[in-house]
C-alpha positions in Angstrom: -27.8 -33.1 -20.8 -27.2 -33.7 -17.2 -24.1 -32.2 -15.9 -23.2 -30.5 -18.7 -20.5 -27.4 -18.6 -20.0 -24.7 -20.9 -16.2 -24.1 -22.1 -16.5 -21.0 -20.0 -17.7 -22.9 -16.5 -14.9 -25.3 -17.5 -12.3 -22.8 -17.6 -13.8 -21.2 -14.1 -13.8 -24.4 -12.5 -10.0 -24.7 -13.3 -8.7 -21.1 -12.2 -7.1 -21.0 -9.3 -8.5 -19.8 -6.0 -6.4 -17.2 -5.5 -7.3 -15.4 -9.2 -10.8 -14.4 -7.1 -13.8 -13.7 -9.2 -14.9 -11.3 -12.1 -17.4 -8.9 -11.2 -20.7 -10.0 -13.0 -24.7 -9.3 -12.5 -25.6 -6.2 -10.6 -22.1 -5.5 -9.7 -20.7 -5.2 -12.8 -24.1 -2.9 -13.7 -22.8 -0.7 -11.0 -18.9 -0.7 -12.5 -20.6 0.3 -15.7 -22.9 3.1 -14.4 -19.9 3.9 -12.8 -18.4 7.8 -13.8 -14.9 6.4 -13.5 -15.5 3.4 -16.2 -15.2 4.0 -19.8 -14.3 1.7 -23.6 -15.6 -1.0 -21.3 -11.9 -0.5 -18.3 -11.6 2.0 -14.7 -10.0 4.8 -16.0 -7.1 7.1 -14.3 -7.4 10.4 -12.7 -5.6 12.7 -15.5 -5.9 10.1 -18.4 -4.1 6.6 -18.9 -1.2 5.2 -16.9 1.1 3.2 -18.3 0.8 -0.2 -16.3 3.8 -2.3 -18.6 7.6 -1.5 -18.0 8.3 1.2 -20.8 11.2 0.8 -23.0 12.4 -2.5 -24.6 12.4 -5.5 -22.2 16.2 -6.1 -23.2 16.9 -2.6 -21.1 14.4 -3.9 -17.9 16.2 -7.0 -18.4 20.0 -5.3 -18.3 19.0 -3.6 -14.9 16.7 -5.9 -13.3 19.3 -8.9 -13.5 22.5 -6.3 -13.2 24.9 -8.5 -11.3 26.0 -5.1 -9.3 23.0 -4.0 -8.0 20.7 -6.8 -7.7 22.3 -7.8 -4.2 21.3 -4.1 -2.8 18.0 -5.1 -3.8 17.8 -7.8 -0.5 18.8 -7.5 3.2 22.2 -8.4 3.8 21.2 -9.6 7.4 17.5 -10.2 9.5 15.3 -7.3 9.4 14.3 -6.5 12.5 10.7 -6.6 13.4 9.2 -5.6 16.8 8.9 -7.8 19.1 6.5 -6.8 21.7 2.6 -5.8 19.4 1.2 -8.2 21.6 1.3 -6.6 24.6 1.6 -2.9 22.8 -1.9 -3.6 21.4 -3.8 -4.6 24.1 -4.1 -1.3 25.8 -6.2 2.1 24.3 -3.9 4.7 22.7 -3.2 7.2 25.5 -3.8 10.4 22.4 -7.2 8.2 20.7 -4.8 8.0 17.4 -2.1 4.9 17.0 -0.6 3.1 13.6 1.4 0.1 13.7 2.4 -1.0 10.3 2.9 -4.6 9.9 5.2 -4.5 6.6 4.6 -3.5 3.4 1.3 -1.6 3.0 -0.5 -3.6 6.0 -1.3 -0.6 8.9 -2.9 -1.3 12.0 -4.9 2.3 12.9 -6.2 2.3 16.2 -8.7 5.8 16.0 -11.4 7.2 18.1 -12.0 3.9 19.6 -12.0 1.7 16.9 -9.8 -0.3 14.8 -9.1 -0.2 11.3 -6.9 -2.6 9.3 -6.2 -1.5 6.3 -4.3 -3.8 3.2 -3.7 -7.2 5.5 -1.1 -9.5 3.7 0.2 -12.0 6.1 1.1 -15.0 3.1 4.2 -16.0 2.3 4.6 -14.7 -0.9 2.4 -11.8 -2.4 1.5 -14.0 -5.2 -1.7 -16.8 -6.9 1.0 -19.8 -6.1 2.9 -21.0 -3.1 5.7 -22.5 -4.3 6.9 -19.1 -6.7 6.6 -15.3 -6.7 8.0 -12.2 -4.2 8.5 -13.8 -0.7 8.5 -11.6 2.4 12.0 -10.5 3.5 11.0 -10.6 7.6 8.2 -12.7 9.3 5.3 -11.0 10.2 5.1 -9.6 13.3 2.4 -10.8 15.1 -0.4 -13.8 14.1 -3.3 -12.0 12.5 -5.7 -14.2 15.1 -3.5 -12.5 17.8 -4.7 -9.1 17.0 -8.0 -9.0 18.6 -11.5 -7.7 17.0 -11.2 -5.7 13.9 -14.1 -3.4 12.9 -12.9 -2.5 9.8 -10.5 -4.6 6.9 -9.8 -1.4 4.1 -9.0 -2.7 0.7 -7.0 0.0 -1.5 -6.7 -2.7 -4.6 -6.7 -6.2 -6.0 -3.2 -6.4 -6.4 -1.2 -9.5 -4.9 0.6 -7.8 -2.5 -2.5 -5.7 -1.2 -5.3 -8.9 -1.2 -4.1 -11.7 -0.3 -6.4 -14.6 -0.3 -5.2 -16.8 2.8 -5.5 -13.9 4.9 -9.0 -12.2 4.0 -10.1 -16.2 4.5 -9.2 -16.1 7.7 -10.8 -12.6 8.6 -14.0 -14.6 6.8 -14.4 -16.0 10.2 -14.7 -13.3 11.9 -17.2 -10.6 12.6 -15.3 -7.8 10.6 -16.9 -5.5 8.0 -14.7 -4.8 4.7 -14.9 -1.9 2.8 -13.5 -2.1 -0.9 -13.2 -0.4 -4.1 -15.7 -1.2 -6.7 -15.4 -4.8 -8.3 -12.9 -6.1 -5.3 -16.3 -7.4 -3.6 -16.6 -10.1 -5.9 -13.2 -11.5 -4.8 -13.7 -11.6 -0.9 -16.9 -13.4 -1.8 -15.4 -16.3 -3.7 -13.1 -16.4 -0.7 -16.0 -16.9 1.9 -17.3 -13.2 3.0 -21.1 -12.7 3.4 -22.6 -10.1 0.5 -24.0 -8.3 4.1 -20.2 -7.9 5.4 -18.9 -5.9 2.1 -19.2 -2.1 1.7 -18.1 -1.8 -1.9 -17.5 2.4 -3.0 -16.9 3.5 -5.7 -14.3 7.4 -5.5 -16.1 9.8 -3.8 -18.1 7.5 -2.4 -18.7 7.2 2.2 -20.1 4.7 4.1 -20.2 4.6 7.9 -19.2 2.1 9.9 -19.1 2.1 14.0 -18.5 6.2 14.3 -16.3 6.4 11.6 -16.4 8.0 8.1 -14.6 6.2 5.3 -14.4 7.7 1.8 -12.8 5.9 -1.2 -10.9 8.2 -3.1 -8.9 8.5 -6.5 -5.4 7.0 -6.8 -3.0 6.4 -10.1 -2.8 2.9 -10.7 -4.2 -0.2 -12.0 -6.3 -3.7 -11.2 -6.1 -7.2 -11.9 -5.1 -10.4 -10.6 -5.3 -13.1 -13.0 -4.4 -13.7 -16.4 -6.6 -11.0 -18.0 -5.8 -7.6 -16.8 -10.2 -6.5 -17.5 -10.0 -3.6 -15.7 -13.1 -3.8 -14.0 -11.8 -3.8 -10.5 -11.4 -0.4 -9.1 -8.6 1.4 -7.2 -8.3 3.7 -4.5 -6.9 5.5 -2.2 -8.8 5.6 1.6 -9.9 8.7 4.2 -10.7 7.5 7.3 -12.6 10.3 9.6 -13.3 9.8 13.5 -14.8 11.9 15.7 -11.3 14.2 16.2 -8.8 12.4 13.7 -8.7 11.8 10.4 -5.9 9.7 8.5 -5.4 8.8 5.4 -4.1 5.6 2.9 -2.7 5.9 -0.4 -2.8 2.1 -1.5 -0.7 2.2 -4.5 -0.4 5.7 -7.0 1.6 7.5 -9.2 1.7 11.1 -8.4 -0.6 13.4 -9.6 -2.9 16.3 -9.0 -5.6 14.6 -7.0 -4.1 15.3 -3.8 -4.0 18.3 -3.4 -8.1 17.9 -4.1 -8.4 15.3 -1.8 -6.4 17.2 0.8 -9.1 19.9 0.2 -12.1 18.4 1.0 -10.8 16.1 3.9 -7.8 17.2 5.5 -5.9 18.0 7.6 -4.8 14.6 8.4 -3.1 13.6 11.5 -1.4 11.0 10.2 -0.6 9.7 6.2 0.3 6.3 4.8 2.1 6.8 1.6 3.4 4.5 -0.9 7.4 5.0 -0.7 8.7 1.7 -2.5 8.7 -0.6 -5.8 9.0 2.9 -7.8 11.3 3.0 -11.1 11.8 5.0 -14.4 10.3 1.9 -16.1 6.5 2.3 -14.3 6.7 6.4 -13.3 2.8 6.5 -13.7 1.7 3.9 -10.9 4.3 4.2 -8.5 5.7 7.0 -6.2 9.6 8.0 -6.0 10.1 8.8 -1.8 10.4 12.5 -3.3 6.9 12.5 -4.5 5.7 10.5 -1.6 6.5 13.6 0.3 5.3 15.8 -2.0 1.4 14.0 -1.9 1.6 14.2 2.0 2.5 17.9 1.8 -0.3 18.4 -0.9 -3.1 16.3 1.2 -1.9 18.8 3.9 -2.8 22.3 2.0 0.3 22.7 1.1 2.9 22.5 4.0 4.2 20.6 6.5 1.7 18.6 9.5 0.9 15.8 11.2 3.2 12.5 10.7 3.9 11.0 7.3 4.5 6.6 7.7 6.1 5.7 4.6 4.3 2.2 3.1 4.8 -0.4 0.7 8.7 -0.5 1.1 10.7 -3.2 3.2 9.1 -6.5 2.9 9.0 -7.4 -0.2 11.7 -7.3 -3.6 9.4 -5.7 -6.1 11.8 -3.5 -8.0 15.3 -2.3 -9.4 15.9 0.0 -6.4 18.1 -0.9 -3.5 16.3 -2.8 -0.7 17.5 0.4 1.5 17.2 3.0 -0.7 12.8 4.3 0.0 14.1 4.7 3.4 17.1 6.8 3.1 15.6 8.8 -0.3 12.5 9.5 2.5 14.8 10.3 5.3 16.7 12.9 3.4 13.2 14.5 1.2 11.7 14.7 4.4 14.3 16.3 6.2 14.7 19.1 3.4 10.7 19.7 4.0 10.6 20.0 7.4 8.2 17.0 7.4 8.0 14.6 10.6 8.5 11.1 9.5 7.7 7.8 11.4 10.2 5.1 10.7 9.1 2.2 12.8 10.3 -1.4 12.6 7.4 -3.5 11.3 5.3 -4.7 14.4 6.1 -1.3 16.5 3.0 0.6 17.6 4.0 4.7 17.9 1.2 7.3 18.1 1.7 10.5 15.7 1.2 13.0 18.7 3.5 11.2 20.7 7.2 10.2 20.4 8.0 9.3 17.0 9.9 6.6 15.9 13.0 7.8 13.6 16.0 5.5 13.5 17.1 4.5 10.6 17.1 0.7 12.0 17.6 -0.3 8.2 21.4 0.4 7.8 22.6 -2.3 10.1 21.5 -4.9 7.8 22.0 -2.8 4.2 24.1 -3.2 1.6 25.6 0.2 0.3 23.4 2.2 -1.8 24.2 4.5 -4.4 23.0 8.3 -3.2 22.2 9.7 -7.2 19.0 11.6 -5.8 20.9 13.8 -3.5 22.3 17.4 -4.1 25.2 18.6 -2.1 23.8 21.1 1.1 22.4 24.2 0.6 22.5 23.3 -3.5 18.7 25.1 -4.9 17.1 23.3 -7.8 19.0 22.7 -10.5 19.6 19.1 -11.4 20.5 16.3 -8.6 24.1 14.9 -8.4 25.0 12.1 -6.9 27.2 11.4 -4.2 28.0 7.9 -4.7 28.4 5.0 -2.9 28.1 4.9 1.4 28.0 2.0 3.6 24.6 2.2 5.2 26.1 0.4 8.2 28.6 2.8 9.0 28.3 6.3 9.7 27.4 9.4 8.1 
């Protein structure tokens, strides 16, 4: 019969843009063939990850709507954002190497001459609708059409706050090149980008694109954006290697063994983007503590201290029990105890890791007081961490 629908085409027709696509055909012949895919789901480094809060939802539900800490989990004033990318952008890094993060897990790398943008969320809200879901704390910095040709758009994950439809349908119009885990293709195509513009990898996996070397790697985490968590997206984590640099982006991950394996076969980096924020005792598998964050930058580095650590995924956006303040102090103080160099820059502010680093902690003026319980009292040596209770970020030390 003429214009007939199955229930299924039905139900596609009604999902909302913003859901993406299910990988089908050939693609999802290559997710199956894929090493990494097993029982018909992506499976985790070192077995399954829990993805769902643990423990009864009447405990989440105690501390996520605690009427104490939930206003430490929002600025108490405007975060401040950079003002002058513009300008900052438009010339070459003086060293070949320069990272301006743009909030949350969006990074700017500028590296051997080309540009890389790696996890672009400019929306609103990291969420399918624009009337509800996690709205961004601070504006972005600069408009995404004011940041001049891109030659690479890096996508660690299908996550809201990592894709974000309005902006890869912008970069559609451009001449930009994506690379993506397995699976993710099959979104940016609904959303307007050319089969010919997608390099889709599955871990371990390189393609090369204008000089540059980028290698999907393994991360501990999960997919999924609408309201069937299939699986069949991949995750990853991303090495991007230049002619003399090499950097790397963790996407989201729990911590785990990987990176010392990763650190291996790619490092030394010059410069690491870790995932610092939306951590909790509920979700320990998929999210890393600032501790650990440390930790896998130290592991990707052989072991010890080197180039410049830029904490990620923290700042912009309300996505878990902790205090708004707290990845950037927890990372301040882990950091400090390693002998790590940290970049701290206010969203927008370009800084290049072999140059002057930026390291205020521009956070305390507008944070509420946080409560220290990772902390040990100087010169304490393992045993287990005490807290030190409350301090007023805005005052002093």
């Amino acid at each position: 019969m003429a214009g007939f629908r199955t229930p299924n085409s039905g139900i596609r027709a009604l999902r909302p843009g913003a859901f993406g696509a299910d990988p089908d055909g050939e693609r999802m012949a290559r997710i199956r063939r894929s090493p990494h895919f097993k029982d018909g789901v992506f499976q985790n480094p070192g077995g399954a990850a829990r993805t769902r809060p643990s423990g009864s939802t009447l405990d989440f539900a105690k501390v996520f709507f605690d009427k104490d800490t939930r206003p430490r989990r929002t600025p108490k004033g405007t975060v401040p954002v950079h003002s002058t990318t513009l300008a900052d952008i438009g010339r070459p890094p003086a060293t070949g190497l320069r990272l301006t993060w743009m909030g949350h897990s969006s990074v700017l790398a500028e590296i051997d001459g080309r540009r890389v943008l790696f996890d672009p969320v400019w929306g609103e809200r990291c969420s399918p609708f624009s009337f509800a879901g996690p709205k961004r704390l601070h504006p972005v910095p600069v408009p995404l059409a004011a940041l001049g040709p891109v030659d690479v758009v890096v996508i660690s994950h299908d996550h809201y706050d990592h894709l974000d439809m309005p902006t890869i349908k912008a970069l559609a119009g451009t001449d930009t090149l994506f690379a993506v885990p397995l699976g993710v293709g099959a979104h940016l195509e609904r959303w307007g980008v050319s089969a010919d513009r997608l390099r889709e990898l599955d871990w371990h996996e390189a393609t090369r694109i204008g000089g540059l070397t980028l290698t999907a790697t393994p991360a501990r985490h999960f997919c999924g954006r609408g309201l069937r968590n299939t699986q069949h997206t991949l995750w990853a984590s991303w090495v991007v290697a230049g002619e003399e640099r090499r950097i790397y982006h963790s996407g989201d991950t729990g911590y785990f063994d990987g990176f010392k394996e990763i650190g291996a076969e790619h490092g030394p980096f010059a410069a690491t983007m870790i995932q610092i924020g939306a951590y909790s005792d509920f979700w320990p598998d998929i999210h890393m503590t600032p501790a650990q964050g440390v930790q896998a930058h130290l592991d990707l580095q052989g072991g010890g201290p080197g180039g410049v650590l830029l904490p990620i995924h923290w700042g912009t956006f309300n996505l878990a029990p902790h205090a708004w303040a707290e990845p950037g102090e927890w990372m301040k103080d882990a950091a400090e105890e390693a002998g790590q160099a940290v970049a701290f820059p206010r969203a927008g502010e370009p800084f290049e890791p072999a140059g002057k680093l930026p390291v205020e902690a521009w956070w305390r003026a507008v944070s509420a007081p946080i409560a220290y319980s990772w902390r040990r009292p100087r010169g304490a040596e393992g045993g287990a961490e005490t807290s030190r209770g409350d301090l007023d970020l805005a005052g002093e030390r």
